[in-house]
C-alpha positions in Angstrom: -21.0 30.3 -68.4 -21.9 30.0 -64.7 -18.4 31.3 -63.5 -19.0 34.4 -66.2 -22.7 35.3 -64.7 -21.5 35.0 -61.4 -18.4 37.6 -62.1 -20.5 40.0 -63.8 -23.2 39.7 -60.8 -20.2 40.7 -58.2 -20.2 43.2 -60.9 -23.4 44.5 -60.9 -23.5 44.9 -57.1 -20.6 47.0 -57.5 -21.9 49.2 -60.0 -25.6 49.5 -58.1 -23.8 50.8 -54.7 -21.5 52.7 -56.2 -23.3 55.5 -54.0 -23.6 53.4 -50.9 -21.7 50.9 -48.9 -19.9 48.0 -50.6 -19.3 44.7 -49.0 -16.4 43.0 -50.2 -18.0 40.0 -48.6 -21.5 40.3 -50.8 -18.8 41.3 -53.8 -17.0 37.6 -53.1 -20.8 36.0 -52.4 -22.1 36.6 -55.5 -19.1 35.3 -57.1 -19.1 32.2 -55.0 -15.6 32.4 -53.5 -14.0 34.0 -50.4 -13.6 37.3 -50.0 -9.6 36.7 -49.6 -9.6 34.9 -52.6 -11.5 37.2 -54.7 -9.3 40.3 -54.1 -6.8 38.0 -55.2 -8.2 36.8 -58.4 -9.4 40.4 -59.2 -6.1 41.9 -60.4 -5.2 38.9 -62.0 -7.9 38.9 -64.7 -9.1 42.8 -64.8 -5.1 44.3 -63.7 -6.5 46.7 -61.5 -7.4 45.7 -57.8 -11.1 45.6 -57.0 -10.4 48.5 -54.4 -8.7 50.4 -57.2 -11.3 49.5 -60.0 -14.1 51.0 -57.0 -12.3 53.8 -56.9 -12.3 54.8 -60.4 -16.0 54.4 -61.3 -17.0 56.5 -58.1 -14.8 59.2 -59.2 -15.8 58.6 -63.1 -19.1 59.3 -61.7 -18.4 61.8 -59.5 -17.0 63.7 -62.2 -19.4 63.7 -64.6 -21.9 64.7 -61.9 -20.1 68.0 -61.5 -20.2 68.3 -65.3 -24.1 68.1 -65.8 -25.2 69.1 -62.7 -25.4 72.0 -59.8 -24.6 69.7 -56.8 -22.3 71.3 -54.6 -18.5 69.6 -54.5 -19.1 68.4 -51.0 -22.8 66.7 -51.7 -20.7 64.9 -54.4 -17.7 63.8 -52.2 -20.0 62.2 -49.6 -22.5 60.7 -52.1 -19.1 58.5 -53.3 -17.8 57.5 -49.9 -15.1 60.6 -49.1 -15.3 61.8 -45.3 -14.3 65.2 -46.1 -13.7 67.5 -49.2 -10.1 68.1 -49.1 -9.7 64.0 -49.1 -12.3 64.0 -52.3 -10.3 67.1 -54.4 -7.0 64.9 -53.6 -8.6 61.5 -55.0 -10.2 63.6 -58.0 -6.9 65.6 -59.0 -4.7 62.2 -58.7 -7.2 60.6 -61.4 -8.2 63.6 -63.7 -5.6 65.5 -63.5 -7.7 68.7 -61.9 -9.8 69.8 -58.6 -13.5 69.2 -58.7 -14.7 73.2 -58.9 -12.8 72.9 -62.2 -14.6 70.5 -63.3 -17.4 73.0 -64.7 -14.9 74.5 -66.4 -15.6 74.9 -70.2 -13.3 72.5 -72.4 -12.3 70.3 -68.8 -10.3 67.3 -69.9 -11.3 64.5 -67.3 -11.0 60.9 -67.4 -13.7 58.3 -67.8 -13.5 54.5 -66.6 -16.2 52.3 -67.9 -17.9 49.6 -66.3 -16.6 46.3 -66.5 -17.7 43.0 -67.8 -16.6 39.8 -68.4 -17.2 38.1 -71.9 -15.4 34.8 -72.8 -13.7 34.3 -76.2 -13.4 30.7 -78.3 -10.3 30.3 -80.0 -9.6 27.2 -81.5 -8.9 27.3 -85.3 -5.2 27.6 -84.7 -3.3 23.7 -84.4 -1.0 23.2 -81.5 1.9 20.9 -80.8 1.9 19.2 -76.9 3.1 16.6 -75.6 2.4 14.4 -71.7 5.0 14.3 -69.5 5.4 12.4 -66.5 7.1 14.1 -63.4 9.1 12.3 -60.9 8.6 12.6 -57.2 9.5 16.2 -55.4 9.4 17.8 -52.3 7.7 21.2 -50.8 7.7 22.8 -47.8 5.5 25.4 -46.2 3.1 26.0 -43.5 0.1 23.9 -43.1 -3.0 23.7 -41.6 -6.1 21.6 -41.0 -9.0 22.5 -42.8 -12.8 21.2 -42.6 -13.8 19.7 -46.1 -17.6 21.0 -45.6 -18.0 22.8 -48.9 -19.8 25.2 -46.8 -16.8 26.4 -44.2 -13.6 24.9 -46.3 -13.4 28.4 -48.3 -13.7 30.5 -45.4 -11.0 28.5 -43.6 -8.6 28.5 -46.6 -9.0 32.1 -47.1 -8.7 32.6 -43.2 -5.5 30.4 -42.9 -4.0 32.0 -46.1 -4.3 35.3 -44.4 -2.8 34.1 -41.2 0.2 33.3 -43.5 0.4 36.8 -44.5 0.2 38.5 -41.3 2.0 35.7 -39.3 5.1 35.9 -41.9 5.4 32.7 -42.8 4.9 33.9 -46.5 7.4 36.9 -46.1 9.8 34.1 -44.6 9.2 31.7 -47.2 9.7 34.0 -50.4 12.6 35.2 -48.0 14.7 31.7 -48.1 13.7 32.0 -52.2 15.2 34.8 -53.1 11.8 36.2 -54.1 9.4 38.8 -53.3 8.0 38.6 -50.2 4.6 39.3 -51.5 5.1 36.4 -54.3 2.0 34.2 -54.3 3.2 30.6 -53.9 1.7 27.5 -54.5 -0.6 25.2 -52.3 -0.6 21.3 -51.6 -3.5 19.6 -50.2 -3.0 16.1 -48.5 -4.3 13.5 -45.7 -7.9 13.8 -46.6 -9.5 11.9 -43.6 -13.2 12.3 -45.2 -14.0 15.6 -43.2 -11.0 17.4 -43.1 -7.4 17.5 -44.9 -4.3 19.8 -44.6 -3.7 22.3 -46.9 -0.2 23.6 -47.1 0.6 26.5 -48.6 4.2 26.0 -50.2 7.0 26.0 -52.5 9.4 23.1 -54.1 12.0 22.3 -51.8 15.3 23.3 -53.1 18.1 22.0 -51.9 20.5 23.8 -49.2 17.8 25.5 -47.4 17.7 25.6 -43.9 13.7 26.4 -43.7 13.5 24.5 -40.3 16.3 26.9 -38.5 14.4 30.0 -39.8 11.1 28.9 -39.9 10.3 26.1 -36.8 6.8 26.0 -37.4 6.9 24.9 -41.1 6.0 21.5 -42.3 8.5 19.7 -44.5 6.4 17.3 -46.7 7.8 14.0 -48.7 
């Protein structure tokens, strides 16, 4: 229940400044994870990015502003974050469909986007078949780097080195050789813990005929 009340606390900050500045980083704090890693996970339980899902509430809100009150289109725009009112008319019309004058308009069909929260569901009423399988040794490859094992840096330097990937290429490259999407998330290996520090790889199973260390020189090919 800890995870849940720390989602729907990122939650609540989002929905408090709705009409102020957001901090991805106090968004991620509250949910006790990186800020890289929680734009990750956002879209992955809610399926709408957390920029996207801010977005949608502002202009929710913005919209039923205009419907029940006199404030002027352009108060509106900057009280939701838009520098200017042409940039706020094209963000309205792309989500409801019409400008924000129009708004007032008797009968106006707009779009609403509720808050989210996060509830957790028990099934278990329902008998399943498994079975334990043991897997034999394999290989991956990827690029690797050393991370502290504080728990108080080791999410900022996962989240930093993961990004590195990203910019660097050595994702694109990666998912390149694969055949796959070159924004495909892959996997990630950690290894030679030392006490204070281990590397963390992020990686793929080695399949073979590819020539990764022709392509891609600074990747780690691990046993």
């Amino acid at each position: 229940m800890d995870w849940l009340d720390r989602m729907n606390s990122a939650l609540e900050y989002i929905e408090t400044n709705l009409a102020d500045n957001i901090s991805y980083d106090e968004i991620a704090q509250r949910a006790y994870c990186s800020t890289y890693h929680f734009q990750r996970m956002f879209p992955f339980i809610t399926g709408v990015t957390l920029s996207e899902y801010i977005r949608r509430r502002r202009l929710t809100l913005a919209a039923f502003e205009l419907q029940t009150t006199d404030a002027k289109v352009i108060d509106v725009a900057m009280k939701y974050g838009y520098d200017s009112p042409e940039a706020f008319a094209r963000a309205f019309k792309n989500l409801h469909g019409i400008m924000p004058i129009s708004a007032r308009d008797k009968g106006a069909s707009l779009k609403a986007y509720p808050r989210m929260s996060f509830h957790i569901s028990i099934k278990g009423d329902v008998e399943m078949n498994y079975r334990i399988e043991s897997k034999g040794p394999f290989e991956m490859f990827g690029a690797y780097g050393l991370v502290n094992s504080d728990p108080q840096k080791v999410y900022a330097e996962v989240a930093q080195f993961r990004q590195q990937c990203d910019v660097d290429g050595s994702v694109e490259g990666m998912n390149g050789l694969l055949g796959r999407f070159s924004n495909t998330i892959l996997h990630a290996a950690l290894y030679d813990h030392t006490g204070t520090s281990f590397k963390y790889m992020v990686s793929y199973f080695y399949q073979k005929g590819l020539k990764f260390r022709r392509h891609l020189p600074n990747f780690l090919f691990q046993h």
